[in-house]
BADOKOL-701394 format. One line per 3 residues: number of its first residue (from 1); for each residue y, z, x of C-alpha. Coordinates in steps of 0.05 Angstrom, whole numbers, plus 5000, padded with zeros to 4 digits. Last residue first. Layout:
BADOKOL-701394
NUM = Y Z X | ...
end
This chain:
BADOKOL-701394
217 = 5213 5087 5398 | 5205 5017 5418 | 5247 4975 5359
214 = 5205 4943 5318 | 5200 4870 5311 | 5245 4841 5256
211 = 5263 4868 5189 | 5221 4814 5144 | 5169 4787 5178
208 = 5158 4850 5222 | 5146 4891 5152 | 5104 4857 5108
205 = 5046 4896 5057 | 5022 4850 4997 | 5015 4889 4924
202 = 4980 4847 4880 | 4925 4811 4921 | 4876 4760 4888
199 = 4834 4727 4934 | 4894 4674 4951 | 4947 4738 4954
196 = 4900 4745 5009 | 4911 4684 5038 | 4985 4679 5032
193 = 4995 4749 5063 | 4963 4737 5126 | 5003 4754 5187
190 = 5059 4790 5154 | 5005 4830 5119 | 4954 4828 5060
187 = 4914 4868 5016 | 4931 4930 4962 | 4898 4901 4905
184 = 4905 4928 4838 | 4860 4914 4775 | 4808 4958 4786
181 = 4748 4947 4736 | 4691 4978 4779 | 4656 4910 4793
178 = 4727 4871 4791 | 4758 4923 4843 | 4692 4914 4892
175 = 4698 4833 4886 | 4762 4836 4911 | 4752 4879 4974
172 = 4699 4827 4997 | 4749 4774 4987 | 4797 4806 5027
169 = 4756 4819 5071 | 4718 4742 5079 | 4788 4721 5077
166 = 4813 4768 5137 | 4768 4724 5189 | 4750 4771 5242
163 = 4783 4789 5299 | 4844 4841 5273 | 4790 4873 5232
160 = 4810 4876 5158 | 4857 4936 5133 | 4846 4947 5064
157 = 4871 4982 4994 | 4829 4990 4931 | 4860 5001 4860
154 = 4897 5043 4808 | 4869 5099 4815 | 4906 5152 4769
151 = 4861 5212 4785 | 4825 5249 4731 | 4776 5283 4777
148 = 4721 5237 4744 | 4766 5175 4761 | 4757 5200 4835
145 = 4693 5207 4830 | 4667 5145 4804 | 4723 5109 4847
142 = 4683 5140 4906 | 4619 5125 4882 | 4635 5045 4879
139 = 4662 5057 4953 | 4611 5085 4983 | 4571 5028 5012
136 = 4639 4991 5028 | 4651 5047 5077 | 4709 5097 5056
133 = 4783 5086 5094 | 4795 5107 5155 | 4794 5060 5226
130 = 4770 5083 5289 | 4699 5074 5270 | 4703 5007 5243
127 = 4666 4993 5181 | 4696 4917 5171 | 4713 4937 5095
124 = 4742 4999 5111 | 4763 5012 5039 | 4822 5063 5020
121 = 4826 5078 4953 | 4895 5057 4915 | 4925 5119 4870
118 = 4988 5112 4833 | 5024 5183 4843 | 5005 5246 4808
115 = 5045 5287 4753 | 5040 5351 4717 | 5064 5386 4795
112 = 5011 5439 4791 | 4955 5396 4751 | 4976 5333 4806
109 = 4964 5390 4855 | 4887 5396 4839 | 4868 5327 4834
106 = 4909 5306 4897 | 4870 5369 4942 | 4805 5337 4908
103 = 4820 5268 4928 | 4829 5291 5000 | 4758 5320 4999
100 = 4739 5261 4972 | 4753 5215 5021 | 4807 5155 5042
97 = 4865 5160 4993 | 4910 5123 5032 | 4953 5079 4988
94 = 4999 5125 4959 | 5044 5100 4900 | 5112 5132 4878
91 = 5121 5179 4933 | 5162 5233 4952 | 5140 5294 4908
88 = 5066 5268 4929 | 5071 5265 4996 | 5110 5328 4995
85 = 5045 5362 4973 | 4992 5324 5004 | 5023 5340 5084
82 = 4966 5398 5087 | 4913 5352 5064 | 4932 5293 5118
79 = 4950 5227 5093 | 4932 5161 5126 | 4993 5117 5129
76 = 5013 5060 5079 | 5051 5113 5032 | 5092 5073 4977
73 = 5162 5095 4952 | 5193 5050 4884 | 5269 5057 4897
70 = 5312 5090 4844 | 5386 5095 4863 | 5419 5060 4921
67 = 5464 5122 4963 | 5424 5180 4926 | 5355 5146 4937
64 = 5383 5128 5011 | 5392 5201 5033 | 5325 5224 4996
61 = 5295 5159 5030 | 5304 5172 5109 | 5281 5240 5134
58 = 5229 5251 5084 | 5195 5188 5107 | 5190 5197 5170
55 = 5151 5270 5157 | 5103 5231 5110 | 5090 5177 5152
52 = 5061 5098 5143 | 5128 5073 5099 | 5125 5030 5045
49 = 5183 4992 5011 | 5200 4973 4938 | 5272 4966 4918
46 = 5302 4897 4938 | 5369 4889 4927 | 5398 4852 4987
43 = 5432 4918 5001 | 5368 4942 5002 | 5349 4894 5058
40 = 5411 4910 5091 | 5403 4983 5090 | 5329 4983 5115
37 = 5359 4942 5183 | 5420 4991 5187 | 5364 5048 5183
34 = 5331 5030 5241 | 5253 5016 5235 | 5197 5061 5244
31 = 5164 5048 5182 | 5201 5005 5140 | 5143 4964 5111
28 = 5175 4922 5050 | 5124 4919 4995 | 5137 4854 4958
25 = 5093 4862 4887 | 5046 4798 4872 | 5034 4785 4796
22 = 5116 4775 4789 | 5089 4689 4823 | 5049 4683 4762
19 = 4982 4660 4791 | 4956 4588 4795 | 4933 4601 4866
16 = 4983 4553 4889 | 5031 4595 4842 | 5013 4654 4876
13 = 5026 4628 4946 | 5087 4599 4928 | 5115 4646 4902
10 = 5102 4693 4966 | 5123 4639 5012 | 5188 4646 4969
7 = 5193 4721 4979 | 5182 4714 5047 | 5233 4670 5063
4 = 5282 4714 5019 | 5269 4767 5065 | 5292 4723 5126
1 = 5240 4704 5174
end
């Protein structure tokens, strides 16, 4: 599947769900892929990718910012405290923000740096214990919160169970942003894009789709 493939399922989606087609941002997952493969997709002009690492990150965007100009940087990954800092020099939009303590460590260097990225909060909507994210019990206190702290959230982010049906997720997921007034919804990968974009997804996560399967390190 071809990136323009994707962008057309992608219109299509939204306009079967009687959505403007620009409602749903393209994020291109490059994590871990070669660079030739990231080079031709920008050189097909698309400018918004995510990536799951800090540390990979800051190896491969400075070099292609200077080579293709502005590209819009998201963070997919969980984020550590101590990696907070270049995370948010590097990034345009992190979509990890998991627990409070984290949130606090954001709050206080976005008054250092006079700037803080887009925020989504991490929901584990299927409450898995190896996955992060805040339960769906916390989550209207941890937008609370957060918004108290003067964070930038812009809205909730999931990963549904690979066995269970993503649409009762995504759903789920939807109907927290609308209680707390979020309008962003990080949902949806290569495997399920069109039915979260369905429930409302604005920001839809592919990577395999579009580069190919990933290279064993």
């Amino acid at each position: 599947m071809s990136l323009q493939g994707i962008k057309a399922r992608i219109a299509a989606a939204a306009e079967q769900a009687g959505r403007a087609p620009e409602s749903v941002s393209l994020i291109a997952v490059s994590k871990v892929q070669p660079d030739d493969r990231v080079r031709a997709v920008l050189d097909a002009g698309h400018r918004v990718f995510g990536e799951n690492r800090v540390q990979e990150a800051a190896g491969k965007w400075p070099g292609f910012r200077d080579a293709f100009g502005p590209v819009e940087l998201h963070l997919l990954g969980p984020l550590q405290s101590n990696k907070a800092r270049q995370a948010m020099e590097l990034f345009d939009v992190i979509h990890s923000l998991d627990r409070l303590k984290l949130a606090r460590t954001l709050a206080r260097l976005a008054d250092e740096l006079g700037r803080c990225p887009d925020l989504f909060i991490q929901v584990n909507t299927g409450a898995e214990p190896q996955k992060a994210g805040v339960l769906p019990d916390d989550a209207d206190t941890m937008v609370a919160e957060c918004r108290a702290l003067g964070l930038p959230v812009l809205g909730l982010m999931s990963i549904p169970p690979v066995d269970e049906d993503a649409a009762r997720h995504f759903k789920l997921l939807a109907d927290m942003a609308t209680r707390n007034g979020l309008s962003g919804l990080s949902m949806g990968m290569s495997d399920d894009f069109e039915t979260a974009i369905a429930h409302g997804a604005t920001h839809v996560r592919v990577g395999s789709a579009i580069f190919g399967a990933r290279e064993p390190a």
